[in-house]
C-alpha positions in Angstrom: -36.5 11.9 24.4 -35.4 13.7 27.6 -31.9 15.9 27.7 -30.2 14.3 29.4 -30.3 11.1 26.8 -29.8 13.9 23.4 -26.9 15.1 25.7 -25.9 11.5 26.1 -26.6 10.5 22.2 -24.6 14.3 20.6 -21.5 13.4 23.2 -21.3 9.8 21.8 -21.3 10.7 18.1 -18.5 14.1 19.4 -16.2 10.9 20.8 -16.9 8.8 17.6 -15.4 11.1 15.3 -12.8 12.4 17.8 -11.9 8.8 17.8 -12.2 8.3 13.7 -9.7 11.5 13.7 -7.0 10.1 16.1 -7.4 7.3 13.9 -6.9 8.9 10.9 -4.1 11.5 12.0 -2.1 7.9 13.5 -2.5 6.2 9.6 -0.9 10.0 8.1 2.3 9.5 10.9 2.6 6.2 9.7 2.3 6.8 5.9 5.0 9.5 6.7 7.3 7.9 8.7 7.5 4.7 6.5 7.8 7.4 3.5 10.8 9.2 5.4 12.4 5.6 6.2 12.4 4.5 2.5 13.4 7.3 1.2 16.6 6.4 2.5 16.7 3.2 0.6 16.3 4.7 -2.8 17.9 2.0 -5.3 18.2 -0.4 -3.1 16.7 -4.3 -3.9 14.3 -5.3 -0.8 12.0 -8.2 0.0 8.4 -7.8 -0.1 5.2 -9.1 -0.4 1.9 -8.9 -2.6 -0.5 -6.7 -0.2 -3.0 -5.9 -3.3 -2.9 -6.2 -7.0 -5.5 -3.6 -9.3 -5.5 -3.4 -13.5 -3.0 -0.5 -13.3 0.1 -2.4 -10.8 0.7 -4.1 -7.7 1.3 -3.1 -4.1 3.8 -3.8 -2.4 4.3 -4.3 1.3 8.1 -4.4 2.5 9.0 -7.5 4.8 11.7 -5.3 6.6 9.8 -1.8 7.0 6.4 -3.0 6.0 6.2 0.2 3.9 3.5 -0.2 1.2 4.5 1.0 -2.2 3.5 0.4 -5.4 4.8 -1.3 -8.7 2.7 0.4 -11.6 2.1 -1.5 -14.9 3.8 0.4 -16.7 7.2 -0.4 -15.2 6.1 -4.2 -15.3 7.2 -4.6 -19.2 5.2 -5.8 -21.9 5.3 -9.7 -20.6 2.8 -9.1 -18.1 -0.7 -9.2 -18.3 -3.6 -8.3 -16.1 -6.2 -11.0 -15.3 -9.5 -9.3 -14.0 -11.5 -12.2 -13.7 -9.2 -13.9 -11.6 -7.6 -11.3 -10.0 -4.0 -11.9 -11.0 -1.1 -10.7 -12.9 0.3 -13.6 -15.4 3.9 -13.4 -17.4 4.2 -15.0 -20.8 5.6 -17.5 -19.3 3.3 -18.6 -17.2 4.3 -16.9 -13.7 1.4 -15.3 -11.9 1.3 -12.7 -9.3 -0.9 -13.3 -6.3 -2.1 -11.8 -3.2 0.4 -12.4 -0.5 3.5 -13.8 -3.3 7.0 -12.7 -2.2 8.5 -10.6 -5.1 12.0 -8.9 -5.2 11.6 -4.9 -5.8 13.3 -2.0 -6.2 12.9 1.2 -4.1 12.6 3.8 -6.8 11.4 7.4 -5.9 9.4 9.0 -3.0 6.5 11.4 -3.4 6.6 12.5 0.2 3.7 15.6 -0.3 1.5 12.3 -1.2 3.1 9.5 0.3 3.6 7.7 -2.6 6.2 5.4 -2.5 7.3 3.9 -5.9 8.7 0.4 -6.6 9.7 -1.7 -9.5 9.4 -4.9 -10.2 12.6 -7.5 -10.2 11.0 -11.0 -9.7 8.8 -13.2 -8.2 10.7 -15.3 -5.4 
């Protein structure tokens, strides 16, 4: 290996992770941005979709803001059910909650140091 190519090979890895940063610091003003913007809407019945679904709730994406929050189980009620084999959350009456389903939520408190925003679940649309 000459110098010129470890040169070459140490400046590619110091733009990689200058890159992986910028990309990481642009997610953060996001997160925060989308936290300050529902944070206004507190209460407020919105439109969203399924954008992942996990043992302990659902997430949440907002069709308006497209802020991700997140509908833990414990808010669901005692009629829901978690499916892990299939991957889906299931009412006892039959309704299931899917990746990408619509669902009516409610906007119901901000955790801006973490950027947790917290829904709860109305209905599946």
């Amino acid at each position: 290996e000459t110098l010129d190519q470890k040169n070459f090979e140490a400046s590619l890895e110091y733009l990689s992770n200058c890159e992986r940063h910028a990309q990481d610091v642009e997610r953060a003003s996001q997160k925060d941005m989308q936290t300050l913007y529902m944070q206004q809407h507190i209460g407020e019945t919105r439109i969203g979709f399924v954008s992942g679904i996990q043992e302990y709730g659902i997430y949440v994406q907002d069709k308006e803001s497209l802020s991700e929050g997140f509908i833990h189980r414990k808010s669901m009620g005692n009629n829901w059910r978690y499916n892990d084999r299939k991957g889906f959350w299931k009412s006892k009456d039959d309704i299931k909650i899917r990746m990408g389903d619509h669902i009516e939520f409610t906007v119901e408190n901000i955790n801006f140091e973490k950027g947790f925003i917290d829904y709860s679940f109305n209905k599946k649309i």
